[in-house]
SEPAVEX-494296 format. One record per residue (C-alpha): x, y, z; residue in three letters. Coordinates in nm, 2 decimals. Layout:
N
{{X; Y; Z}; 'ALA'}
...
***
This chain:
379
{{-5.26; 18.63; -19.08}; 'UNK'}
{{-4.87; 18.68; -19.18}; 'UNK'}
{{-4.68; 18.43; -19.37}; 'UNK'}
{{-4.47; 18.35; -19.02}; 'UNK'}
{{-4.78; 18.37; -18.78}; 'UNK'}
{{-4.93; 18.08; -19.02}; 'UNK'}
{{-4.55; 17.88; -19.02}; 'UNK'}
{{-4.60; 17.91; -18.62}; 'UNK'}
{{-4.91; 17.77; -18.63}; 'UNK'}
{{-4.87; 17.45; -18.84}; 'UNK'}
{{-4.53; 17.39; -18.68}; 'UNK'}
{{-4.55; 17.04; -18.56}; 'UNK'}
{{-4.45; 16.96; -18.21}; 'UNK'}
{{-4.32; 16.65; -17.99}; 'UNK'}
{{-4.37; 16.29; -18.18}; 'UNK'}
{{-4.51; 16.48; -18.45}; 'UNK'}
{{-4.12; 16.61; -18.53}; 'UNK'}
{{-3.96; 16.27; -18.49}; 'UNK'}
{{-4.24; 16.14; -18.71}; 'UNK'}
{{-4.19; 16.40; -18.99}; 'UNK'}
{{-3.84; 16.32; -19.03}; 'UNK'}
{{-3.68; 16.25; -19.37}; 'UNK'}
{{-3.58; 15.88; -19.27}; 'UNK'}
{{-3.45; 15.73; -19.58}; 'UNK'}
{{-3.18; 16.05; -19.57}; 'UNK'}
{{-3.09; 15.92; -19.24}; 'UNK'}
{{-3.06; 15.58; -19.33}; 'UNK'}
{{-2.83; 15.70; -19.64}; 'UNK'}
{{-2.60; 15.88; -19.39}; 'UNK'}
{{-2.56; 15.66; -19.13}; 'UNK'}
{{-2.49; 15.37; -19.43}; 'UNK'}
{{-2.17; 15.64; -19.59}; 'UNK'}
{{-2.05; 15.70; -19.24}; 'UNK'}
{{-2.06; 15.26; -19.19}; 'UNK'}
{{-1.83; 15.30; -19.57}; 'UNK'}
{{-1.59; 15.54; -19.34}; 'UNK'}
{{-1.58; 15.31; -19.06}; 'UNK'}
{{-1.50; 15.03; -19.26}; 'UNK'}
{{-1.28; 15.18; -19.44}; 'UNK'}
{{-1.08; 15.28; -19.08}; 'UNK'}
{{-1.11; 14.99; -18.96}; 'UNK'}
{{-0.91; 14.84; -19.28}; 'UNK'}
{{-0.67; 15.12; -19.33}; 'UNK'}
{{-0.57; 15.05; -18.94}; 'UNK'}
{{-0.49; 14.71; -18.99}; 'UNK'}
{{-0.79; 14.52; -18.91}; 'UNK'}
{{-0.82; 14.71; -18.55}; 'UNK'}
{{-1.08; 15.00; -18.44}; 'UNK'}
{{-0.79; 15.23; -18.28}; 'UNK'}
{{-0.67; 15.47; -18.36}; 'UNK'}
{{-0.95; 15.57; -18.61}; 'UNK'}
{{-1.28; 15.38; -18.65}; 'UNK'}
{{-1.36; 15.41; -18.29}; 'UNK'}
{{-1.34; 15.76; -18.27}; 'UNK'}
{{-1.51; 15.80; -18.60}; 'UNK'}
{{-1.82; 15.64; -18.48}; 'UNK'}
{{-1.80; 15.83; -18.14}; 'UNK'}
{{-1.80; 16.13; -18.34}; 'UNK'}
{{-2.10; 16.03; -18.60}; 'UNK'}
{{-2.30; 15.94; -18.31}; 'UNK'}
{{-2.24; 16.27; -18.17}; 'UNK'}
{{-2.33; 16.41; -18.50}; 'UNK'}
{{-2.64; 16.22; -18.55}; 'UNK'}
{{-2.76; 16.36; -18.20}; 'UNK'}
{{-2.65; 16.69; -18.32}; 'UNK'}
{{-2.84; 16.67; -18.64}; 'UNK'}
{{-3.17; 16.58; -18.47}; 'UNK'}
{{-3.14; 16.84; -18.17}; 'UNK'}
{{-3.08; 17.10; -18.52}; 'UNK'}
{{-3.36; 16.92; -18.66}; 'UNK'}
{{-3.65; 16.98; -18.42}; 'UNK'}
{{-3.55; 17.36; -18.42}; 'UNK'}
{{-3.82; 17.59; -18.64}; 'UNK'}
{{-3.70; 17.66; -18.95}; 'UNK'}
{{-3.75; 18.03; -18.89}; 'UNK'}
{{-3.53; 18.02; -18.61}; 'UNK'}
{{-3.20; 17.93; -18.79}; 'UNK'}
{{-3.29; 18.17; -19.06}; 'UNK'}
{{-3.25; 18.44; -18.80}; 'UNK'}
{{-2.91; 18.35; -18.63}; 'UNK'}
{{-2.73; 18.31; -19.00}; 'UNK'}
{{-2.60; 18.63; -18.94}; 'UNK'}
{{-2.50; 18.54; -18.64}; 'UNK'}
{{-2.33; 18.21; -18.72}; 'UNK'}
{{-2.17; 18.40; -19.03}; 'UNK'}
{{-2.06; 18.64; -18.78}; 'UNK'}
{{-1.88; 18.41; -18.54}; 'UNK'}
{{-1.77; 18.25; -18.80}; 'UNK'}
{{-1.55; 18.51; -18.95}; 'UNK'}
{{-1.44; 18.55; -18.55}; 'UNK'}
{{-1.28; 18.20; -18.57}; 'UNK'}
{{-1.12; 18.25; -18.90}; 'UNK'}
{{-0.99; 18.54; -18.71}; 'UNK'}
{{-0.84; 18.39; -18.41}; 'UNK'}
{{-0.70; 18.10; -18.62}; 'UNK'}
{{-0.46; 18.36; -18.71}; 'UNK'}
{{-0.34; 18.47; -18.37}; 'UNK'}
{{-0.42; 18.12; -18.17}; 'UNK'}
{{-0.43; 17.87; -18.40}; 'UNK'}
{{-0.25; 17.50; -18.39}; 'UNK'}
{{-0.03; 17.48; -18.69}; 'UNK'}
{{-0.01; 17.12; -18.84}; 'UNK'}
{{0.14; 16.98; -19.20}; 'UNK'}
{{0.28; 17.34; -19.29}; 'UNK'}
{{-0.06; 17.49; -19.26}; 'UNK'}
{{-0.25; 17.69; -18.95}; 'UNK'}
{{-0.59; 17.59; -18.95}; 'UNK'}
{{-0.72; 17.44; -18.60}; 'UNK'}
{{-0.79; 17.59; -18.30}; 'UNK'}
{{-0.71; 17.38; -18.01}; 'UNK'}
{{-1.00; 17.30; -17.75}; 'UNK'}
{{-0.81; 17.03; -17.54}; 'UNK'}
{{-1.09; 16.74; -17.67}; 'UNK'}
{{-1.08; 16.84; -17.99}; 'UNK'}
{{-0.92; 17.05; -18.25}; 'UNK'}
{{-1.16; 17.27; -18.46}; 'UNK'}
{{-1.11; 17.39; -18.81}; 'UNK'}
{{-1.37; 17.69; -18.81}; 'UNK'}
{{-1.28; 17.70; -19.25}; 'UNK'}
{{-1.53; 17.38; -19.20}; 'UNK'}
{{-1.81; 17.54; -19.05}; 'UNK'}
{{-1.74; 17.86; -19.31}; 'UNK'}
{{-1.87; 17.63; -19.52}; 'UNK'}
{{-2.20; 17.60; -19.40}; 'UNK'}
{{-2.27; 17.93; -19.21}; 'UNK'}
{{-2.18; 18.11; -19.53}; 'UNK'}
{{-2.46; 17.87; -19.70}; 'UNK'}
{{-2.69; 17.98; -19.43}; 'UNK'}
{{-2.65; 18.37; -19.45}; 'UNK'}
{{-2.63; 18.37; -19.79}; 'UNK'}
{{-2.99; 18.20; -19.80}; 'UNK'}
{{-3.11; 18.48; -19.54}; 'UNK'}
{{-2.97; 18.75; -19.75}; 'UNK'}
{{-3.16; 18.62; -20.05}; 'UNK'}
{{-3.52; 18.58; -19.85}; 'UNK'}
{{-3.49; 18.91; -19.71}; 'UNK'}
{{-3.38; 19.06; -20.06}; 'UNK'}
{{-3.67; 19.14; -20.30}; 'UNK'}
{{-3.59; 18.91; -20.63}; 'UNK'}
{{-3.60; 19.18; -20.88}; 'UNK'}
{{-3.28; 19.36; -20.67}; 'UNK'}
{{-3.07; 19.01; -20.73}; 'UNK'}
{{-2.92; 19.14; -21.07}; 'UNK'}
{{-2.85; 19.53; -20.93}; 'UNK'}
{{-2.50; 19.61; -20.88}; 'UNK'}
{{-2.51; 19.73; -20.53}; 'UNK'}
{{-2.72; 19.42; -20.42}; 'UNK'}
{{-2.48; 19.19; -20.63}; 'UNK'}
{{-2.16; 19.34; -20.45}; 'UNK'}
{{-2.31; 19.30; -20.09}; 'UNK'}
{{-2.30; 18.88; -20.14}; 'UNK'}
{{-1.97; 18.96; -20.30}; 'UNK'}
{{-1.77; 19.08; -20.05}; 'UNK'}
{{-2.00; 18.82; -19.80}; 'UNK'}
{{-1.83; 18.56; -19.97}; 'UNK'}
{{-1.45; 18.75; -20.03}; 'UNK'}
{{-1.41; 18.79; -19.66}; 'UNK'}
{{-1.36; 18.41; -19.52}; 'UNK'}
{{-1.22; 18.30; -19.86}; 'UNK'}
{{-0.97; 18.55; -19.81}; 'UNK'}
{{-0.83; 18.43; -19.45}; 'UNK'}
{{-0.87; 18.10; -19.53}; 'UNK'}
{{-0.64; 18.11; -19.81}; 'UNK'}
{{-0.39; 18.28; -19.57}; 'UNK'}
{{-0.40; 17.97; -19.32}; 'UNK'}
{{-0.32; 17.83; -19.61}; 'UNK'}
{{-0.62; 17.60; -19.75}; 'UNK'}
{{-0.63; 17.69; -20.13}; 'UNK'}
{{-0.88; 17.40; -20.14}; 'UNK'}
{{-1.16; 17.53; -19.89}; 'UNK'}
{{-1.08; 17.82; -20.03}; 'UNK'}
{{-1.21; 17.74; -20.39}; 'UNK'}
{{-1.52; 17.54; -20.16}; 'UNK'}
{{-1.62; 17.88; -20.05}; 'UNK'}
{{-1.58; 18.04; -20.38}; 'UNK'}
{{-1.77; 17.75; -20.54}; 'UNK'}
{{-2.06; 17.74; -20.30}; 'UNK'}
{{-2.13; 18.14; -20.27}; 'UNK'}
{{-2.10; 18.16; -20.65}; 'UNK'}
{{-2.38; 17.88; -20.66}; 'UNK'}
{{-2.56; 18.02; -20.43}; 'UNK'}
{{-2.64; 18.37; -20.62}; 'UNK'}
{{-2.69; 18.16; -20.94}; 'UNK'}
{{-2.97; 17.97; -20.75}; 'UNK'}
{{-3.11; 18.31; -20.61}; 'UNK'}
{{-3.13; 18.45; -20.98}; 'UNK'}
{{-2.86; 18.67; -21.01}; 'UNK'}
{{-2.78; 18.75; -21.41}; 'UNK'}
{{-2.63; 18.54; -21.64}; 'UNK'}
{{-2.38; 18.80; -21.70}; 'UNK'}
{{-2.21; 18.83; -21.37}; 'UNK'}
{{-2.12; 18.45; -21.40}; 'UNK'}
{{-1.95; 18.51; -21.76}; 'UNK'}
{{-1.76; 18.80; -21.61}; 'UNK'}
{{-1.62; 18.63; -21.32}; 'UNK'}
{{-1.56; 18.31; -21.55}; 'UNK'}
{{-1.33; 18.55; -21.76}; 'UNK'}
{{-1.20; 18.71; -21.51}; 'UNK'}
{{-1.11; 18.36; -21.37}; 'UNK'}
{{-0.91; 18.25; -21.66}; 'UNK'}
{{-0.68; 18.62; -21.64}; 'UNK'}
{{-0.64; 18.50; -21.31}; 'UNK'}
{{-0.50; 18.18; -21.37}; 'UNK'}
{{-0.29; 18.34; -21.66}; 'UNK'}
{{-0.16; 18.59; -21.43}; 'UNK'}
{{-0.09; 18.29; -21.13}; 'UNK'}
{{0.14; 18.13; -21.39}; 'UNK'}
{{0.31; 18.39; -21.52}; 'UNK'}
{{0.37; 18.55; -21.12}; 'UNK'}
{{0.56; 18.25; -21.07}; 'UNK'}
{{0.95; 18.28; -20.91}; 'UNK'}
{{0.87; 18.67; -20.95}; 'UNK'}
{{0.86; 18.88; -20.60}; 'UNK'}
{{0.47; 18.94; -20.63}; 'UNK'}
{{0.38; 18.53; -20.67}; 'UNK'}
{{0.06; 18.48; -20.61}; 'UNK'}
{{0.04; 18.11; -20.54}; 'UNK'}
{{0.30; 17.92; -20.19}; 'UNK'}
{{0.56; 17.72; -20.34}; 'UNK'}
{{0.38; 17.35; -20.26}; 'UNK'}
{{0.04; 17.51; -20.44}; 'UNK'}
{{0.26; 17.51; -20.76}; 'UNK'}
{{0.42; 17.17; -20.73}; 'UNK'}
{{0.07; 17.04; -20.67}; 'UNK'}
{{-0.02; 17.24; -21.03}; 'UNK'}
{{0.30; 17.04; -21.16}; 'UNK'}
{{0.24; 16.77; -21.00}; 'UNK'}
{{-0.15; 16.75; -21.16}; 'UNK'}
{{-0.03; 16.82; -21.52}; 'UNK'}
{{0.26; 16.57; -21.49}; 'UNK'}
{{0.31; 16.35; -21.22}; 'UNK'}
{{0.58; 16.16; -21.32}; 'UNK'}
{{0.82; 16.49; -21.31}; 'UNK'}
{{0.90; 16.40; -20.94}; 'UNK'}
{{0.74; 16.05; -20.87}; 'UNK'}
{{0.93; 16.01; -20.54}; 'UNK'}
{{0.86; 16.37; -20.42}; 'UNK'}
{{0.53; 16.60; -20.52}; 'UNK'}
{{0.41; 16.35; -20.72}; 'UNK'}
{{0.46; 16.05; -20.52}; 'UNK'}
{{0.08; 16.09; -20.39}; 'UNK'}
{{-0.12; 16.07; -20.71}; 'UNK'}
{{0.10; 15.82; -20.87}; 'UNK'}
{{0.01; 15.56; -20.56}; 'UNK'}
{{-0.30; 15.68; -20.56}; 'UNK'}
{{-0.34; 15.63; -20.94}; 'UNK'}
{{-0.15; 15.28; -20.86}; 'UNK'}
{{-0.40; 15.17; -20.61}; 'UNK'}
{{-0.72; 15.28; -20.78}; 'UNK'}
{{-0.56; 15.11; -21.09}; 'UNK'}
{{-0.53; 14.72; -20.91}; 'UNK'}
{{-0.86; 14.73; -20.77}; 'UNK'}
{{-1.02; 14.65; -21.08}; 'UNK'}
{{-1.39; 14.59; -21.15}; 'UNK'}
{{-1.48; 14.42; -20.79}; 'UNK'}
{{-1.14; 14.45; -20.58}; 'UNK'}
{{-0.87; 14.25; -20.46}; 'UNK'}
{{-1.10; 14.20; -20.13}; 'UNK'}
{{-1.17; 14.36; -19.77}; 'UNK'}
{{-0.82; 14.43; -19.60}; 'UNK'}
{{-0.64; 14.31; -19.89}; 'UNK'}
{{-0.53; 14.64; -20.03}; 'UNK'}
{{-0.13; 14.61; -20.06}; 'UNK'}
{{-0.16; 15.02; -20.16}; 'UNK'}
{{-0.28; 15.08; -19.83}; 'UNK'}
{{-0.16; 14.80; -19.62}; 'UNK'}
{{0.19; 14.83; -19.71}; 'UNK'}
{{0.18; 15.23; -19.64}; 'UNK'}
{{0.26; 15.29; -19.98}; 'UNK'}
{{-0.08; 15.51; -19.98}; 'UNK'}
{{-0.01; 15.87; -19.80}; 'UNK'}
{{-0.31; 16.00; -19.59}; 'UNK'}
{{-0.45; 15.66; -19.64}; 'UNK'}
{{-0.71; 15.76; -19.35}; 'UNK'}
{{-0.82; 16.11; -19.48}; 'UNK'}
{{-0.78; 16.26; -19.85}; 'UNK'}
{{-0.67; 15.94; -20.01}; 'UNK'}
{{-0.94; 15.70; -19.85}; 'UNK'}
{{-1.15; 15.67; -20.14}; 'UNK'}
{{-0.86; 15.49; -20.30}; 'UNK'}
{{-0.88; 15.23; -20.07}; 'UNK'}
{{-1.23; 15.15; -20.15}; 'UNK'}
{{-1.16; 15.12; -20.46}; 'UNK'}
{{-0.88; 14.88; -20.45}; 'UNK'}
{{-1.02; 14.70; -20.20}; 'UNK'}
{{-1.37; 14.72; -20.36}; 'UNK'}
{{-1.28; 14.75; -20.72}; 'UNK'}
{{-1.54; 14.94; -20.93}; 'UNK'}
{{-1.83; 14.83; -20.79}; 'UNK'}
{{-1.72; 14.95; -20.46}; 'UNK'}
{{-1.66; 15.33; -20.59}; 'UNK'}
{{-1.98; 15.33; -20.79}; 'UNK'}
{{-2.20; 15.20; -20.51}; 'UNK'}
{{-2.05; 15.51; -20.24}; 'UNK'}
{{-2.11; 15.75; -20.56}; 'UNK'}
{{-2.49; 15.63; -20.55}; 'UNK'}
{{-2.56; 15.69; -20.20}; 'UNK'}
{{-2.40; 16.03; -20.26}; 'UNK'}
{{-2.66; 16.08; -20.50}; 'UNK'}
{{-2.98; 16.03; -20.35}; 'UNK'}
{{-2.85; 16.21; -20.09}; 'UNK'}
{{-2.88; 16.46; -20.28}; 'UNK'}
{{-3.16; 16.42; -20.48}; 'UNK'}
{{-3.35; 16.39; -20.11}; 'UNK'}
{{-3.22; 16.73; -20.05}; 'UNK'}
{{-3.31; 16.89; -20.40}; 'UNK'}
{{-3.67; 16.75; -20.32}; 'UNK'}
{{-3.69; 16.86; -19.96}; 'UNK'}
{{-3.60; 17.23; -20.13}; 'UNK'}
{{-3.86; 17.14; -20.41}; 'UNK'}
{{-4.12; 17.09; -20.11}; 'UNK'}
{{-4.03; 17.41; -19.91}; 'UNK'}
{{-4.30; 17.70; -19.97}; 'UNK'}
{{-4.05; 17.98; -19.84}; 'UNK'}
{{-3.72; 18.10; -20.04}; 'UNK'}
{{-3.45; 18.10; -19.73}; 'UNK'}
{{-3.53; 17.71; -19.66}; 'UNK'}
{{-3.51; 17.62; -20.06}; 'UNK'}
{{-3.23; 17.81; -20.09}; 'UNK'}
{{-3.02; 17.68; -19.80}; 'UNK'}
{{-3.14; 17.30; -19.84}; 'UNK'}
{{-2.96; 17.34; -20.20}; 'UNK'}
{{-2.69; 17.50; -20.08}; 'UNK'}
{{-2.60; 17.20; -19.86}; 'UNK'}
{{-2.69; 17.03; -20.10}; 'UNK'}
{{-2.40; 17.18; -20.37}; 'UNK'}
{{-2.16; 17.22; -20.08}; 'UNK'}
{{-2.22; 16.82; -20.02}; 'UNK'}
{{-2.11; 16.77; -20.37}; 'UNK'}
{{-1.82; 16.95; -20.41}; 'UNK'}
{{-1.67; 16.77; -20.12}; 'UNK'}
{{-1.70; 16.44; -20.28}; 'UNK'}
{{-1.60; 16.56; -20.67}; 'UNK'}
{{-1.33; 16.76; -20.57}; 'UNK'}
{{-1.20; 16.44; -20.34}; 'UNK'}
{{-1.28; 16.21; -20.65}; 'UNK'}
{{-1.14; 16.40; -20.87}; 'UNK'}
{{-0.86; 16.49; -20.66}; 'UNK'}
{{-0.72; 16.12; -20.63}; 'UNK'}
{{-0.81; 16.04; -20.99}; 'UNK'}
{{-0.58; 16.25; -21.07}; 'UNK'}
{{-0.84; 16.48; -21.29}; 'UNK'}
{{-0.78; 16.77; -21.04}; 'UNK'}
{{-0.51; 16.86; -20.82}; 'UNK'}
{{-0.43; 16.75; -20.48}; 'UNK'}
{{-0.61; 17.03; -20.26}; 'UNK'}
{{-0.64; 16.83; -19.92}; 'UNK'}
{{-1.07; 16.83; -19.96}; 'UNK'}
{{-1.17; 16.53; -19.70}; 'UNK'}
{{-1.42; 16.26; -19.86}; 'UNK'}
{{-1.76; 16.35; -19.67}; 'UNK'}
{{-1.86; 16.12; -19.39}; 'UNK'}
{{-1.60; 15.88; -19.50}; 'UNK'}
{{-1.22; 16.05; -19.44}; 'UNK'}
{{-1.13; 16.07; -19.09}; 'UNK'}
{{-1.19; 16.44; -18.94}; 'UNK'}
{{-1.44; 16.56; -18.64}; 'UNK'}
{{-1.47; 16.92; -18.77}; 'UNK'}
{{-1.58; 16.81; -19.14}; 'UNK'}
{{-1.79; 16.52; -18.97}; 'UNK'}
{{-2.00; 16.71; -18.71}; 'UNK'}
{{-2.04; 17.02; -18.91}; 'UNK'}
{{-2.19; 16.85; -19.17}; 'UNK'}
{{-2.43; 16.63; -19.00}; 'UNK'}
{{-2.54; 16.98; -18.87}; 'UNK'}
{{-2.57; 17.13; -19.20}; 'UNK'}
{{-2.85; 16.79; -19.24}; 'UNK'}
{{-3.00; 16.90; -18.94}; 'UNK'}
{{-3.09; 17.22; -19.07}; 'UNK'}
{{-3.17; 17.03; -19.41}; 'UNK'}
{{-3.39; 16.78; -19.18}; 'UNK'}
{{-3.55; 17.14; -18.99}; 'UNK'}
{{-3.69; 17.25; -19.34}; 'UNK'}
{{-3.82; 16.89; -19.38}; 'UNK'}
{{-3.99; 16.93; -19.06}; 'UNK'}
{{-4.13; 17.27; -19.05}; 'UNK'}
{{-4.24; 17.32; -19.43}; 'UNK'}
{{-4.62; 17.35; -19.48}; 'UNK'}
{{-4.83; 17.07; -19.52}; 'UNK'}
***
């Protein structure tokens, strides 16, 4: 009997399904998204419009999504990756024809009840394909040069027209993610030190392209560099952002000045109070203890993820579960980071937390495939 013929016949079915779910990772997404609405709810002046109340009509959708993603086989999902990559790279594609510009940037298709940001479910499908691509792959072709360049130009592709929407952060997601994902498959050591080389020409050659005809980088991408190495060169302008940011995170102190008492936030001295910047409202309004506690539940959501993959007997399952699991975390360091002021300011949404329905329901279905290899793995 095959491999898939015996996955077929241990799959559980009905109750069995609802039964096998990973709870507690449930219980630690539904208890982020309740930070987020909180956090709305504050930011909007103690009312549920115009952002907490469609946040939560959103995560419900989500959480419905996630468990119709859930009770799918496994195997299934590792056979439409291609497909999902595929249609992906389609909407990518069409952003650049039909897409809704907003802040500067053209990134959102318009669908009348929503506007989709198809760089957001890149982020995921590119995890998913990857994984595939690995399974099918024998592991001693990971380190051959042909085999190594397919994944390559898999991951080139969308981080290429997403940069030219622009999104230099999702961009450097994509990059981030795909990279980690041939590390986890076993690629060489010695492709990573080459691109890591080549990484620091290229940020050599991005400074010194500046105000030249062949610059490599927009304008506002190299205020925000300026802006990160010294943000008091233009406190009112580029660097107004991170100085209130810095500000706010700054007066929230060990516990917080107290729920809705944020002067940061509530005075609108905090820009995108509601989406990038939200995690300094925690933390004024929470102090310390506030930020450390949402930083926990980050982690065990991923440590539940790492051990899901731990428990999965077949590569493409192990190797997607980790993958959301590393795209997971670079949402919430870069965001961090970003508003710490130990990064720049890329515009990277904090996950389940910032307002946003693409970044929301796509990643509730990346924990619906996470919740799938739960499910279906062997027992």
């Amino acid at each position: 009997m095959s491999y898939l013929e015996t996955r077929v016949k241990s799959t559980p079915t009905g109750l069995r399904k609802v039964l096998f779910l990973n709870w507690p990772l449930v219980l630690l997404l539904t208890s982020v998204a309740g930070v987020g609405f909180l956090m709305l709810y504050s930011v909007a002046g103690g009312s549920f419009i115009p952002w907490a109340e469609p946040q939560m009509k959103r995560f419900a959708l989500g959480m419905t999504g996630m468990f119709m993603v859930a009770m799918v086989p496994i195997w299934f999902w590792r056979n439409m990756a291609a497909v999902a990559y595929g249609m992906s790279i389609l909407l990518l594609i069409s952003v650049e024809f039909f897409g809704a510009v907003g802040m500067g940037a053209q990134r959102w298709i318009d669908l009348g009840f929503m506007r989709l940001q198809p760089s957001e479910l890149m982020k995921i499908t590119l995890v998913m394909f990857l994984a595939a691509y690995y399974d099918w792959l024998p592991a001693k072709r990971n380190s051959r040069p042909f085999w190594v360049l397919i994944p390559v130009l898999i991951i080139l592709l969308p981080t290429f027209l997403v940069l030219r929407q622009p999104d230099l952060g999702t961009s450097i997601l994509l990059l981030t993610a795909g990279g980690a994902m041939m590390f986890l498959a076993g690629v060489h050591w010695a492709y990573f030190a080459a691109v890591i080389a080549a990484g620091v020409g290229l940020v050599s050659a991005v400074f010194e392209s500046r105000g030249t005809d062949w610059q490599l980088l927009k304008d506002y991408q190299y205020r925000r560099i300026d802006t990160f190495l010294d943000p008091s060169t233009d406190p009112l302008g580029a660097g107004y952002h991170i100085t209130q940011s810095k500000i706010a995170l700054g007066s929230g102190g060990w516990t917080g000045r107290g729920f809705m008492q944020g002067t940061q936030s509530r005075l609108n001295f905090l820009p995108e109070k509601h989406t990038d910047f939200i995690f300094t409202t925690l933390a004024e309004e929470f102090g310390f203890v506030g930020g450390i506690s949402l930083l926990g539940l980050y982690t065990l959501i991923i440590l539940f993820c790492i051990a899901t993959a731990l428990s999965c007997r077949d590569r493409f399952s192990s190797l997607m579960t980790l993958g959301v699991a590393v795209t997971f975390f670079l949402f919430f360091a870069v965001n961090m980071s970003m508003v710490m002021g130990l990064a720049p300011v890329v515009g990277v949404p904090l996950p389940m937390v910032s307002y946003g329905g693409s970044a929301m329901l796509v990643l509730m279905g990346a924990f619906g495939l996470v919740q799938s290899a739960h499910i279906h793995r062997p027992r």
